[in-house]
C-alpha positions in Angstrom: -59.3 108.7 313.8 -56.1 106.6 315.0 -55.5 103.4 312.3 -56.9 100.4 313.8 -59.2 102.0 316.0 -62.8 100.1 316.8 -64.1 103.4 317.0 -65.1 105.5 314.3 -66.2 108.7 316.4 -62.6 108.6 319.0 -62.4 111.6 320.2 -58.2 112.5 320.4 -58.7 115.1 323.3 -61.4 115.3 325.7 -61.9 117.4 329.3 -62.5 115.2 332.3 -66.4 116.0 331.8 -66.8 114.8 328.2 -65.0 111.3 328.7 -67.0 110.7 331.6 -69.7 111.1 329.0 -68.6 108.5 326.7 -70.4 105.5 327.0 -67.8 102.8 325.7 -64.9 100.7 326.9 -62.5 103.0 327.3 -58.9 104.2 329.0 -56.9 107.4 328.6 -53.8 109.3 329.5 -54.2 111.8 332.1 -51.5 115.0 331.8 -51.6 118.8 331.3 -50.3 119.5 328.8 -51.1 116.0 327.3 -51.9 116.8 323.0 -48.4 115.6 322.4 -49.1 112.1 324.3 -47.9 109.2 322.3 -49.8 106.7 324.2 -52.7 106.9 322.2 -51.1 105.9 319.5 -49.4 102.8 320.9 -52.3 101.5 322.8 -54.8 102.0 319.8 -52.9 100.1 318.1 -52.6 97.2 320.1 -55.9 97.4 320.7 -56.5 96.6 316.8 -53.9 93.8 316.9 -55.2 91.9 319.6 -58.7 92.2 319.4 -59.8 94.2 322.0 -63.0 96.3 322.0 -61.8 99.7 323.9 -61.2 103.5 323.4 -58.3 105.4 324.4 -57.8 109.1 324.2 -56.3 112.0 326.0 -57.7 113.7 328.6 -56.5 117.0 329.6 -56.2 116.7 333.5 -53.7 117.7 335.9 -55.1 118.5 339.1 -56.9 116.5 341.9 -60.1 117.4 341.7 -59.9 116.3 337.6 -58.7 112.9 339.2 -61.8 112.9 342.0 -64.0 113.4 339.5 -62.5 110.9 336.8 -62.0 108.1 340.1 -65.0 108.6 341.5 -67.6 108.3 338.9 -68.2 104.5 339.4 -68.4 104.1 336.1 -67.2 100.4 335.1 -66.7 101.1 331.1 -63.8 103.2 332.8 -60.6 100.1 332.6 -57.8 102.3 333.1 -55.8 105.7 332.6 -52.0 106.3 332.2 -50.7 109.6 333.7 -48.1 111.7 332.7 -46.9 115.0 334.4 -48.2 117.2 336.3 -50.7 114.2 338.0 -48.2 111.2 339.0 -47.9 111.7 342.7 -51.6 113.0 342.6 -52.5 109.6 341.1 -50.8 108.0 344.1 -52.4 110.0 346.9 -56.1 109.4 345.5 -55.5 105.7 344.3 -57.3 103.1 347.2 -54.2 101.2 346.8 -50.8 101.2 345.6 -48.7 99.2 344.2 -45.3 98.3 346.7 -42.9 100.0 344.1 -45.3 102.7 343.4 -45.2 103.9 347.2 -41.5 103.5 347.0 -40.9 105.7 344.3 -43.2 108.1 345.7 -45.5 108.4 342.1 -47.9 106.6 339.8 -48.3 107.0 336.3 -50.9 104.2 336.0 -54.1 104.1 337.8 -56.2 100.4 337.2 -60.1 100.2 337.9 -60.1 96.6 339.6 -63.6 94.8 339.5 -64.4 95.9 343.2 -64.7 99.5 341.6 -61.7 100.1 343.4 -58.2 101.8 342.0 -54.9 100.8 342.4 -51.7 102.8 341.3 -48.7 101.4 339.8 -45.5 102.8 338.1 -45.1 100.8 335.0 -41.8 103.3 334.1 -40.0 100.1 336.1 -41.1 98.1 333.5 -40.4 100.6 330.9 -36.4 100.8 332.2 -36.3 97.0 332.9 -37.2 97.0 329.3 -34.0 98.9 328.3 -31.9 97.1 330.6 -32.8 93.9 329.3 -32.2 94.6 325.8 -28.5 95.9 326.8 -28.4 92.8 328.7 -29.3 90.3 325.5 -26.6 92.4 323.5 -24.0 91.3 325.7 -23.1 94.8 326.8 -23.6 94.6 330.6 -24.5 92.3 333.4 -26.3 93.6 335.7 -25.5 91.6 339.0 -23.6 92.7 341.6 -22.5 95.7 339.2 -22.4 99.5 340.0 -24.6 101.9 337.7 -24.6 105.4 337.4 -28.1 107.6 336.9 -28.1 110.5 335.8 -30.5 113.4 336.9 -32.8 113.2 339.8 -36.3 113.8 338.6 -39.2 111.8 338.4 -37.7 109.4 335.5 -34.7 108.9 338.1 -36.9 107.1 340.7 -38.3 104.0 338.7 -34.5 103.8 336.9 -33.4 103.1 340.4 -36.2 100.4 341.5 -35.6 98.5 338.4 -31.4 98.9 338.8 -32.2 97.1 341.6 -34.6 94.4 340.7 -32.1 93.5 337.9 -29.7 92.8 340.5 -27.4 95.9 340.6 -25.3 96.4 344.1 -24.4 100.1 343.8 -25.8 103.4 342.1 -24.3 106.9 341.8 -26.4 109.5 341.1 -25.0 112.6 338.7 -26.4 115.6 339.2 -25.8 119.1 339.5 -26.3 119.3 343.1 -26.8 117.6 346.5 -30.6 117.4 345.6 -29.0 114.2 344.2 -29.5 112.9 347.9 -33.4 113.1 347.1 -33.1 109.7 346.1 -30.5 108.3 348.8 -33.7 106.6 351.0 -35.2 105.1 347.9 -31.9 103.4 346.4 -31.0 102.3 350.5 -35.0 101.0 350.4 -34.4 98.4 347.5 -30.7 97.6 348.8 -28.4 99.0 347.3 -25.0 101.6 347.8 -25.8 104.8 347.2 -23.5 107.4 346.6 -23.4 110.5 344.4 -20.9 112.9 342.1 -22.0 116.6 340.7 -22.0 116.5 337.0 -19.1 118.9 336.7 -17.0 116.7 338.9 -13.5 115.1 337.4 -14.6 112.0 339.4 -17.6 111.8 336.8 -15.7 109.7 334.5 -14.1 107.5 336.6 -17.6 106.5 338.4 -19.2 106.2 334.8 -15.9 103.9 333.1 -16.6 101.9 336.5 -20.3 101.6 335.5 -22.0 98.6 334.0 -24.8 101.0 332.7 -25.5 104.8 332.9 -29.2 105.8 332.9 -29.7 109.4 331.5 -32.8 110.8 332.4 -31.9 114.4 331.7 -33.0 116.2 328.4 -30.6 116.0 325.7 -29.0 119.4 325.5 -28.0 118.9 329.0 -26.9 115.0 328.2 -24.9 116.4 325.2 -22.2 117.9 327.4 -21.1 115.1 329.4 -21.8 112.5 326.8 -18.0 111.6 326.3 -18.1 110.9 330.1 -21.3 108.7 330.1 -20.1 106.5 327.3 -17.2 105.1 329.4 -19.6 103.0 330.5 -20.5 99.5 328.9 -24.2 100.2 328.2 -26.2 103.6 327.9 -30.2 103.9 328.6 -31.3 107.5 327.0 -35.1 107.6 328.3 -35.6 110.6 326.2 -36.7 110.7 322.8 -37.5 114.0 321.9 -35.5 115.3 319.8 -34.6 111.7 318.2 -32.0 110.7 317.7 -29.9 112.2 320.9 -26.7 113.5 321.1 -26.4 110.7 323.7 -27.2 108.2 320.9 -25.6 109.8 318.4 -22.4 109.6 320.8 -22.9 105.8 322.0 -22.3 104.8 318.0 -19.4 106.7 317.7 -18.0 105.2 320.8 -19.8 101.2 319.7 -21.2 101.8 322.6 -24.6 99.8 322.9 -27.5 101.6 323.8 -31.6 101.6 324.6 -33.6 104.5 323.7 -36.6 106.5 325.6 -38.8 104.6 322.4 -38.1 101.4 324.0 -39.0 102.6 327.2 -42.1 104.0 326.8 -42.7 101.2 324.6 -41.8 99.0 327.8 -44.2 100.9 330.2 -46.8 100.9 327.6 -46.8 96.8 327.5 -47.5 96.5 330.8 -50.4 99.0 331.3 -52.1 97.4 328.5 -51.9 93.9 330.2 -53.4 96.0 333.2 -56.0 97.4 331.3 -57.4 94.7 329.2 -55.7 91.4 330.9 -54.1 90.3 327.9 -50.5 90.6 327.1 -49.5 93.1 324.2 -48.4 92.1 321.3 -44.7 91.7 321.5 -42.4 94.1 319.7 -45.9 96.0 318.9 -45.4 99.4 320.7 -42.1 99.5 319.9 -42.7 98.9 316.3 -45.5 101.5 316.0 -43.1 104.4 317.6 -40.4 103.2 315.5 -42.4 104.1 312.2 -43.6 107.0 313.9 -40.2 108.8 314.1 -40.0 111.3 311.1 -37.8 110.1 308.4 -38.3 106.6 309.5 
């Protein structure tokens, strides 16, 4: 049992067939593989600290007719379910609705049972990135408007770091990547109005574009971030979203260079706020999540 749970019997991993079983409040994080899921964690306990009656566990899930099932069982106990990988653009295509930025970015990783019985997908990784982006912001290290950013990678992570780029006012992005599947996210950056452009990883031009940068968004994993960290930290603000292994060699760089950084913590600390507002329609506690993960970290 997570500390601060309501519920003394929480299960911590379930099938799709046993939570539909439960008889309880309750939300969950949807993913295969999905043990290693922090959001249980974080949303337990924000449950404790705001006073809200509800169960959240993992369910192991990753393909659509585990989402049928789950969306489709009417049950209205059911308030909500965060999804990780492999079920974000799965969540999308069986959601009734969708949220504007979620159709942009072509995934979901939050699905919200409204009180029609209906569901609505959302990408709360925007908020999870705004999040970052903000912090850098308060720290003095960037200003976002009318600036050019650089993103690294061009995964799922890379979609939502674009959106939000863009709703914190940023003209231009340039996406580093190995190859021209960079251009996988030319239509969504040209959607939400900005310059697009892109540079391969291994490119001299990389450091120019990245000094020139008033943030660069890794979303690559670390051993693959280590090699060019002395070429992201030109810029004046870095936003690791990973955080496993923690600290990064990104991080680890940023301080040596007094470079300012936000961490994947604070991101999926962001994110997490703003499905639990969805969930339960109150706002979560602030600096909660971010807290909880913080203490969380080994050697903390």
């Amino acid at each position: 049992m997570s500390e601060g749970s309501q519920h003394p019997a929480q299960p911590e991993l379930v099938s799709a067939e046993e939570f539909l079983e439960l008889s309880t409040p309750r939300c969950a994080v949807l993913g295969r593989p999905v043990e290693h899921s922090q959001s249980p964690l974080i949303h337990r306990r924000g449950y404790e600290v705001a006073g809200v009656d509800m169960l959240y566990t993992r369910v192991e899930a990753g393909e659509a007719r585990e989402f049928r099932q789950l969306l489709g069982s009417g049950d209205p106990l059911i308030r909500g379910f965060s999804v990780t990988m492999p079920g974000k653009s799965i969540a999308l295509d069986l959601a009734d609705a969708a949220t504007a930025r979620a159709q942009a970015i072509g995934a979901a990783n939050t699905l919200v049972h409204r009180e029609d019985g209906t569901w609505l997908a959302d990408n709360t990784d925007v908020d999870g990135v705004t999040a970052c982006l903000a912090f850098l912001q308060h720290k003095g290290s960037m200003t976002p408007a009318g600036s050019q950013a650089v993103v690294v990678g061009n995964g799922g992570t890379a979609r939502p770091a674009v959106a939000a780029l863009a709703a914190a006012g940023v003209r231009g992005v340039t996406v580093a990547a190995r190859s021209e599947r960079a251009l996988n996210l030319q239509a969504l950056a040209l959607e939400c109005g900005l310059s697009f452009d892109w540079v391969r990883l291994d490119s001299p031009d990389l450091v120019r574009r990245c000094a020139e940068a008033s943030v660069v968004v890794s979303t690559i994993p670390d051993a693959a971030a280590a090699q060019y960290a002395a070429s992201f930290t030109r810029a004046a603000g870095i936003v690791d979203v990973i955080y496993d292994p923690y600290p990064t060699a990104l991080m680890r760089a940023a301080e040596e260079r007094s470079i300012p950084y936000a961490d994947g913590l604070r991101m999926l600390a962001g994110q997490a706020e703003e499905q639990f507002r969805l969930f339960t329609g109150v706002a979560a506690p602030a600096g909660l999540f971010l807290q909880t993960l913080r203490e969380d970290r080994p050697g903390h």
